[in-house]
C-alpha positions as CSV (number, residue, x, y, z in Angstrom):
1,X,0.0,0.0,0.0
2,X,1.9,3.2,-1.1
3,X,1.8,6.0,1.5
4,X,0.9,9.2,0.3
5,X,2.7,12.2,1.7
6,X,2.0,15.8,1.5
7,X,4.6,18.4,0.5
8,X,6.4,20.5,3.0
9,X,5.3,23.7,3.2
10,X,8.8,26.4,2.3
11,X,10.0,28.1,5.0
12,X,10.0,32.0,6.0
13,X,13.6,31.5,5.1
14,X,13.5,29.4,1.8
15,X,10.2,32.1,0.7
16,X,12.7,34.8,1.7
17,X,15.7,32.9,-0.4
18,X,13.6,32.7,-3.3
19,X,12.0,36.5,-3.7
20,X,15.8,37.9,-3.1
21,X,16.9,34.9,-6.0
22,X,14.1,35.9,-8.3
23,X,16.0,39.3,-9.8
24,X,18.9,36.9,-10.9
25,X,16.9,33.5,-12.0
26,X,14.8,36.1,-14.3
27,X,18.0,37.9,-15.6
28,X,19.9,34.3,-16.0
29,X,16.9,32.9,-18.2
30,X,17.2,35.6,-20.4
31,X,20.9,36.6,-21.0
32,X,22.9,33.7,-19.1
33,X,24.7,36.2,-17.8
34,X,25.0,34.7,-14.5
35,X,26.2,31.5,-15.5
36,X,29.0,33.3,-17.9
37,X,29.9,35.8,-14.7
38,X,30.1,32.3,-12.4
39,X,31.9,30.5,-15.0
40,X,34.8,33.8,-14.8
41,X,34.9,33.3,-11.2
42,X,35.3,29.9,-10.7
43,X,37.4,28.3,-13.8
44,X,39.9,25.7,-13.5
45,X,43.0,27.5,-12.6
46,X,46.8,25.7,-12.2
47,X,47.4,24.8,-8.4
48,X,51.0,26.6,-8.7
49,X,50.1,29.6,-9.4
50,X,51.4,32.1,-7.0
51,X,51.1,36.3,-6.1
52,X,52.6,36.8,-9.5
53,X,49.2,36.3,-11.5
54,X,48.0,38.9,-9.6
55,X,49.7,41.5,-11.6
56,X,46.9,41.1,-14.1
57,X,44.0,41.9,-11.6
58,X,45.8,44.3,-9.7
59,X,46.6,46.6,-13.2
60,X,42.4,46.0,-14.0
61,X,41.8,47.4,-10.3
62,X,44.3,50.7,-11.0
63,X,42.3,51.3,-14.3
64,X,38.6,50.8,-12.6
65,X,40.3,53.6,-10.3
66,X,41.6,55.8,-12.8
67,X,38.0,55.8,-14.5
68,X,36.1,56.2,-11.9
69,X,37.7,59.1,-10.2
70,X,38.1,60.4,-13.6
71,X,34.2,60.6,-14.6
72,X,34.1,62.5,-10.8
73,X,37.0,64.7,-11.7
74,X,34.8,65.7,-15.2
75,X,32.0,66.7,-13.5
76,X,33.4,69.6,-11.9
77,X,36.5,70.2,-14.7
78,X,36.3,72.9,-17.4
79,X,38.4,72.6,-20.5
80,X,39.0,76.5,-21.1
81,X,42.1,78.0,-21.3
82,X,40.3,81.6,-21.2
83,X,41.4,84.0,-18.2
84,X,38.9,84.3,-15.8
85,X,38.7,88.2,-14.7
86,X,37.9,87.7,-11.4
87,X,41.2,85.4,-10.5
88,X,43.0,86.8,-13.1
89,X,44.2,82.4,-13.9
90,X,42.7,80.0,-16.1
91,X,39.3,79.1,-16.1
92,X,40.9,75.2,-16.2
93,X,43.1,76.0,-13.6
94,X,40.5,77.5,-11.6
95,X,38.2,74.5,-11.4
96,X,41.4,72.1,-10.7
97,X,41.6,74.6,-8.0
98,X,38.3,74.4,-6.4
99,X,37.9,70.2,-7.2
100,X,40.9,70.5,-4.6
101,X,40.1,73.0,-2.0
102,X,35.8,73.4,-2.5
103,X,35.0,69.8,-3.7
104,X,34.6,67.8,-0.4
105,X,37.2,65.1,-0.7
106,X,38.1,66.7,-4.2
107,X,41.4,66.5,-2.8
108,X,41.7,62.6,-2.3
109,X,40.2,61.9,-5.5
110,X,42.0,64.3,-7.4
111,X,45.0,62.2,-5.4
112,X,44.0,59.1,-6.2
113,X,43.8,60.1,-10.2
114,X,47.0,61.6,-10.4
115,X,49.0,59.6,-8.3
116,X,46.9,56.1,-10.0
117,X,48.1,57.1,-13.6
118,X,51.6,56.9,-12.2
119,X,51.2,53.6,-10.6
120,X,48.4,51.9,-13.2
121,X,51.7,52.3,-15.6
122,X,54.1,50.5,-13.7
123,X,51.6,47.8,-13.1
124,X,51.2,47.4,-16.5
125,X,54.9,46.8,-17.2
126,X,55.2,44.5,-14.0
127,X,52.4,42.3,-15.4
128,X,53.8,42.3,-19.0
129,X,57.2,41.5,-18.1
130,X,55.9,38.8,-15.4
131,X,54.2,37.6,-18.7
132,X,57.6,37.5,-20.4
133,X,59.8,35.8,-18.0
134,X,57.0,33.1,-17.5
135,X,56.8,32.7,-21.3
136,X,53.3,33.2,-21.3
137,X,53.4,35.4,-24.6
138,X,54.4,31.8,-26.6
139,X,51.7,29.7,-28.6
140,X,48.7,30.0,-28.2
141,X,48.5,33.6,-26.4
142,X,50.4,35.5,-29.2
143,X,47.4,37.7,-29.7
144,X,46.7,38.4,-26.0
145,X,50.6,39.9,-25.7
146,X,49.8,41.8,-28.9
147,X,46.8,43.0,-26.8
148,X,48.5,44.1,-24.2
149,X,51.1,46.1,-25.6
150,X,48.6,47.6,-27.5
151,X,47.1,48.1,-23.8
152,X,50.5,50.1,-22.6
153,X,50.6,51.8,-25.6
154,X,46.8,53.5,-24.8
155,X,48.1,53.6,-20.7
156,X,50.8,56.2,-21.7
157,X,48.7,58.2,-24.5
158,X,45.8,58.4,-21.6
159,X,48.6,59.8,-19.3
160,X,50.1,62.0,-21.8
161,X,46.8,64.3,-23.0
162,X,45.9,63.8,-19.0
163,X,48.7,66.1,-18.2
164,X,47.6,69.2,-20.4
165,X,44.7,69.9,-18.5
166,X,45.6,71.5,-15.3
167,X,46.6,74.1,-18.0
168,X,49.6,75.1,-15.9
169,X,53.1,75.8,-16.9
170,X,54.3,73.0,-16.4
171,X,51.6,71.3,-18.3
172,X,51.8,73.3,-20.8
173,X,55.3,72.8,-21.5
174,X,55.6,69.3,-21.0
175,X,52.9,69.4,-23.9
176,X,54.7,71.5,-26.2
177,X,58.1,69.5,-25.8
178,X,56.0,65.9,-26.8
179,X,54.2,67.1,-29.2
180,X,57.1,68.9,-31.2
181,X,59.3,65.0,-30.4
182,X,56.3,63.6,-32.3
183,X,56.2,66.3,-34.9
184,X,59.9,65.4,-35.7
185,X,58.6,61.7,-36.6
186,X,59.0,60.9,-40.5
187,X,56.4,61.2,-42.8
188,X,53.6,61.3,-40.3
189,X,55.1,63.4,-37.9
190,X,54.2,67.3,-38.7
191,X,50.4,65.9,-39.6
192,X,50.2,64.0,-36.4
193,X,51.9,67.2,-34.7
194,X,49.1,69.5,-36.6
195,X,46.6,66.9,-35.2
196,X,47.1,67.1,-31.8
197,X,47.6,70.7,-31.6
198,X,44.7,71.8,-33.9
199,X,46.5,74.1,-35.5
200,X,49.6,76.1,-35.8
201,X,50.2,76.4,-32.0
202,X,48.8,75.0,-29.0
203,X,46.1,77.0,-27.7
204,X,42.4,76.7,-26.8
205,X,41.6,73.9,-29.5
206,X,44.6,71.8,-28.3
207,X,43.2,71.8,-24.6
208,X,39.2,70.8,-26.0
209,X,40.9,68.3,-28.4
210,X,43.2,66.9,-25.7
211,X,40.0,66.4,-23.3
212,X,38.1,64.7,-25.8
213,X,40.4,62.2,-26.5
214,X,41.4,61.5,-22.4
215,X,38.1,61.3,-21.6
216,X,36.1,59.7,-25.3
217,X,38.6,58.0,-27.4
218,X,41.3,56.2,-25.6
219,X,39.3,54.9,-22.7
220,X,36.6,53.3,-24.8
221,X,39.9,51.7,-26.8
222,X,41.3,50.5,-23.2
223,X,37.4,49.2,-22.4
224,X,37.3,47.2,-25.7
225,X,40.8,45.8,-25.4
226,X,40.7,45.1,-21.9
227,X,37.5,43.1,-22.7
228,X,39.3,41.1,-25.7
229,X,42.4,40.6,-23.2
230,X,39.8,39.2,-20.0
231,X,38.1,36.7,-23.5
232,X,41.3,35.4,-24.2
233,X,42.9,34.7,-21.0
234,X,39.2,33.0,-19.7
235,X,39.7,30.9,-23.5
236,X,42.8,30.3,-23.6
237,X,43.4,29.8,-19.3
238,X,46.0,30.7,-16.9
239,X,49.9,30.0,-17.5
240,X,51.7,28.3,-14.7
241,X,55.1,29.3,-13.5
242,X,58.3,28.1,-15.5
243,X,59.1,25.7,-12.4
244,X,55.6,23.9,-13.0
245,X,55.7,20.2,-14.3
246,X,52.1,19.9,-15.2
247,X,50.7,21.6,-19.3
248,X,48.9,24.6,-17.7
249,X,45.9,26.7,-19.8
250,X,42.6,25.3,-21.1
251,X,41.6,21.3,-21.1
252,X,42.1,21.1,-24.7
253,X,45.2,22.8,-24.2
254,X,46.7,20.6,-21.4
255,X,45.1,17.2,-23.5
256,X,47.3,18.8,-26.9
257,X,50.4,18.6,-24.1
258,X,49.3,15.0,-22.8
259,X,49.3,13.6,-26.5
260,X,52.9,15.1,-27.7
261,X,55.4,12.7,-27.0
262,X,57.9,14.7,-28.3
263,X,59.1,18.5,-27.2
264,X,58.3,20.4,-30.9
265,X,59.6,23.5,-29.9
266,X,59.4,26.6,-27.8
267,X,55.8,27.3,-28.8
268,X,54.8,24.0,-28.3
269,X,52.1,23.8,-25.3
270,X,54.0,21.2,-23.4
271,X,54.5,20.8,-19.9
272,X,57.0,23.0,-18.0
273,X,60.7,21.4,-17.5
274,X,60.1,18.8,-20.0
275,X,58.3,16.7,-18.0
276,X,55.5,14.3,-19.6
């Protein structure tokens, strides 16, 4: 005789559970964005890793910092070179002036922008040569270390038409000294020089052009290669140190390494110290 039994009714805290779980089991039906963002968090990484790989996440931090503090820094900044009567400085200079004495805790965030370019750059070269002496640039990442030095290449452009805007003297010379090195360039050099001025001298235009491409252009480039880079690395997985004996990357990267019985190279994806 087969017992019938009645469901259990949920409890306050399984009904609770399930309202606050709603928001994301409705967004994951749709988008499967939650199962992409768990399957970033919680991939198959080598178990000899070590603070090294860290280099990577701690360079992505320094840029969140940078643009956040920078979209705070724009709402109070004014790109005009014009005098203002009243101070008898720069309008531009006038509202770096009052983000750091006015703004409340415009002082730590105009800090934490200027001091973060500095340091979002060394990062970068920390993490790139980390990727060089670990031989992590070799087959099949070749495009990911393209990436990145593409990646350093924006970094020091970003910091570069940042400088201009304090629209001091020291800005203002440091500007005129690398824009006439890269007028000196062959070929492209007086265009580009033209270009970044916008015009015959450096003036008003050269401070509205030099905003729009700190605060438009290159970031959306750093965005879109940073989000290529983060693809790649998730694809493509995480290299282990030179010292490691075990294939590191993806499965069907480590399985390639388990079914080469023979070393075919440098960019071969074997394991490290020729072990099989």
């Amino acid at each position: 005789m087969a017992v019938v039994t009645k469901p259990r009714k949920p409890t306050k805290t399984q009904k609770a559970a399930a309202v606050a779980m709603y928001p994301l089991d409705w967004l994951e039906e749709r988008s499967g964005l939650v199962g992409g963002v768990r399957y970033f968090l919680f991939r198959k990484v080598p178990g000899d890793i070590n603070w090294f790989q860290t280099l990577g996440s701690a360079t992505l931090t320094a840029f969140l910092v940078q643009a956040i503090t920078g979209v705070i820094l724009a709402m109070y900044y004014k790109p005009d070179p014009t005098i203002n009567p009243a101070t008898g400085t720069p309008v531009a200079w006038d509202s770096i002036r009052h983000i750091t004495n006015d703004i409340t805790l415009g002082w730590l965030v105009r800090g934490m922008h200027r001091w973060g370019a500095s340091l979002f750059i060394i990062l970068m070269f920390f993490h790139m040569a980390r990727v060089f002496l670990f031989g992590a640039y070799k087959y099949p990442r070749e495009l990911n270390w393209i990436i990145g030095v593409l990646l350093l290449i924006m970094g020091m452009l970003e910091g570069f038409t940042g400088y201009l805007l304090p629209w001091d003297q020291t800005a203002y010379w440091a500007t005129v000294v690398g824009i006439n090195l890269n007028g000196t360039g062959p070929i492209v050099g007086p265009f580009l020089a033209s270009v970044l001025r916008g015009g015959s001298e450096i003036g008003p235009d050269t401070l509205a052009r030099f905003y729009s491409i700190h605060m438009l252009i290159i970031p959306g480039a750093i965005f879109a290669l940073i989000g290529l880079h983060l693809y790649l690395v998730i694809r493509l997985g995480v290299t282990s140190p030179p010292w490691s004996k075990t294939a590191a990357g993806a499965p069907w990267l480590e399985e390639e390494a388990e079914d080469t019985e023979t070393r075919k190279g440098l960019v071969a994806p074997t394991p490290r110290g020729g072990a099989k």
